[in-house]
C-alpha positions in Angstrom: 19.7 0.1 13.3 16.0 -1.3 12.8 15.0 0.4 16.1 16.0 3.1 14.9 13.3 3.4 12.5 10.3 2.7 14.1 11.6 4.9 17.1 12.0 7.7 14.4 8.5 7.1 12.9 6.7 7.3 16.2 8.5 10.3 17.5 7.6 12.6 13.9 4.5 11.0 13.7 2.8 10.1 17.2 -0.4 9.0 17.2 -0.6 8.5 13.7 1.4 5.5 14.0 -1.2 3.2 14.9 1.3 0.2 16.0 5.1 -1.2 15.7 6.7 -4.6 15.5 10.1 -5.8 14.7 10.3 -9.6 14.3 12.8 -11.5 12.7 14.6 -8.3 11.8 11.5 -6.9 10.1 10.0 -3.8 11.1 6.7 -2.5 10.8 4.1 0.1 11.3 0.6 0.3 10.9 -0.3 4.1 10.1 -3.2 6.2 10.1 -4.1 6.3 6.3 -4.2 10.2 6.1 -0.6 10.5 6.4 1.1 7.8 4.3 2.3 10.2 1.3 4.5 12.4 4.5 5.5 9.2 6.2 6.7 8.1 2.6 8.3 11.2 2.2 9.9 11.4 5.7 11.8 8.1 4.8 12.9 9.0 2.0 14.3 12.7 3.2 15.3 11.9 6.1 19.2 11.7 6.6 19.2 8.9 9.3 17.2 6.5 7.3 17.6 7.0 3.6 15.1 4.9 2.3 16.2 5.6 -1.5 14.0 2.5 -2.6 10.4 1.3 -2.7 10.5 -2.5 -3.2 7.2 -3.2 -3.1 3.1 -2.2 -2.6 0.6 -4.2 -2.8 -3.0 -4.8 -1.2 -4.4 -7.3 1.2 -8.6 -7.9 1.9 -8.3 -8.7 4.9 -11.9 -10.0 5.0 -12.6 -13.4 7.7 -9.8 -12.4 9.3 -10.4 -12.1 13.5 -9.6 -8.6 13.1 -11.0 -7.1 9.6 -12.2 -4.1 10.2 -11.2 -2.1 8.4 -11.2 -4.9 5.5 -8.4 -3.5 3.5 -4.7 -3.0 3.8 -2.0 -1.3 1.8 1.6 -2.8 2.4 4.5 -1.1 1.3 8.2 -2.3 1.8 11.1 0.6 1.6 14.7 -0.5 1.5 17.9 1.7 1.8 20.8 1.2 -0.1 23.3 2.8 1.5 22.0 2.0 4.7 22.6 -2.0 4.2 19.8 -4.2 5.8 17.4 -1.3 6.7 14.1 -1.5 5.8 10.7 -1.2 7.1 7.1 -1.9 6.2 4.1 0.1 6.3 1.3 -1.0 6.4 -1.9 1.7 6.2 -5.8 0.2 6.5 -8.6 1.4 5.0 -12.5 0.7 4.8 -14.5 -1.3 2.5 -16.7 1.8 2.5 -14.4 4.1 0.6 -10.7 2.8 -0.1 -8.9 5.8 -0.4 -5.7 6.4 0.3 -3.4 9.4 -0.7 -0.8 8.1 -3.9 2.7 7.8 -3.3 4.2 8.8 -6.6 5.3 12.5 -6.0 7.7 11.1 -4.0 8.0 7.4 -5.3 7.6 7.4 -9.0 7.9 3.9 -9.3 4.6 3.5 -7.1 3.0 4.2 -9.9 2.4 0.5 -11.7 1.9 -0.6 -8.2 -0.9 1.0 -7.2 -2.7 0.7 -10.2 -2.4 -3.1 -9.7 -3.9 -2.4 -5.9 -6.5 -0.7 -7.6 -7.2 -2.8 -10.4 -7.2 -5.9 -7.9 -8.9 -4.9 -4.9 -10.3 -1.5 -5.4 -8.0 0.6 -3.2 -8.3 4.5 -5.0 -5.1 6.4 -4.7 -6.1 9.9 -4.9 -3.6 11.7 -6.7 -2.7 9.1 -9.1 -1.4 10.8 -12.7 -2.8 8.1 -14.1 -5.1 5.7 -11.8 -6.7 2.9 -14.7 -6.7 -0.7 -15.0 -3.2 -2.1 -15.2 -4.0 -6.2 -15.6 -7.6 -6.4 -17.0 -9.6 -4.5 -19.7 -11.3 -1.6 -18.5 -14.4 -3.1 -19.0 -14.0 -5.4 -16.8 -16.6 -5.0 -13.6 -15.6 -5.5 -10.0 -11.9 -6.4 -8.4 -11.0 -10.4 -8.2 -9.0 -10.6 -5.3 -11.3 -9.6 -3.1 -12.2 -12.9 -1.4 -15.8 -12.1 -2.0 -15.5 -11.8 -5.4 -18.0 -14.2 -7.2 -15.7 -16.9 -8.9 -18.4 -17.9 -11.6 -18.9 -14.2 -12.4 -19.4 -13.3 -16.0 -17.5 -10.7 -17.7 -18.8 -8.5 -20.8 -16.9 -9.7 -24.3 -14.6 -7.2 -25.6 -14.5 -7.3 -29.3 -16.4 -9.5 -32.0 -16.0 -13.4 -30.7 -14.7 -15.8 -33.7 
């Protein structure tokens, strides 16, 4: 069944699936950022995959790595129920230069709290968000600390009166 996927993926999508890889039973593809919200919606609709369940999204800085460029990178992880033990993971890169990559949540609502983290972590804008703010820190709070270049020792401005 996992072949299945990926071969699915690369005949709808072409050259905007960037790479493949199915290891250990997990398969991947890299895609080109521009079309993540109709790859997302793809495995959800279509009937021979079902993907009926985002398990996961989260961000990667992918800085001092061999290959880094571009620096960032989105990973999501869809699942299908009735489909049992088929799933696949995208994964979609984007530049330091402008993070943007197009939301998820008009087709998985429960992306969401997801990206926000990604967002409020690393910096990655989802563009189409209903409601893109910081999910973990206050909104006050400057700059994204898991980038790895994020200064440790970094002071951050008080909220409220100190005691």
């Amino acid at each position: 069944m996992s072949k299945l996927v990926l071969q699915k993926l690369s005949e709808r999508f072409g050259s905007g699936v960037l790479a493949t890889s199915s290891e250990h039973g997990d398969d991947t593809a890299v895609v080109e950022p521009g079309i993540i919200l109709e790859v997302a919606r793809f495995l959800r609709e279509d009937p021979d995959l079902e993907f009926n369940m985002l398990i996961d999204l989260f961000g990667v800085d992918r800085l001092g790595l061999p290959e880094n460029d571009p620096r960032f990178e989105v990973v999501y992880h869809f699942y299908s129920v009735g489909k049992k033990k088929h799933r696949v993971r995208l994964k979609c890169r984007v530049p330091e230069a402008d993070p943007v990559l197009d939301s998820i949540t008009p087709v998985w609502p429960g992306a969401n709290w997801y990206e926000r983290e990604c967002w409020d972590m690393f910096g990655v804008k989802f563009r189409g968000h209903p409601n893109l703010r910081r999910i973990l820190l206050y909104e006050q709070f400057e700059g994204h600390p898991l980038r790895k270049d994020y200064p440790v020792q970094k002071r951050q401005p008080l909220i409220g009166t100190p005691h």
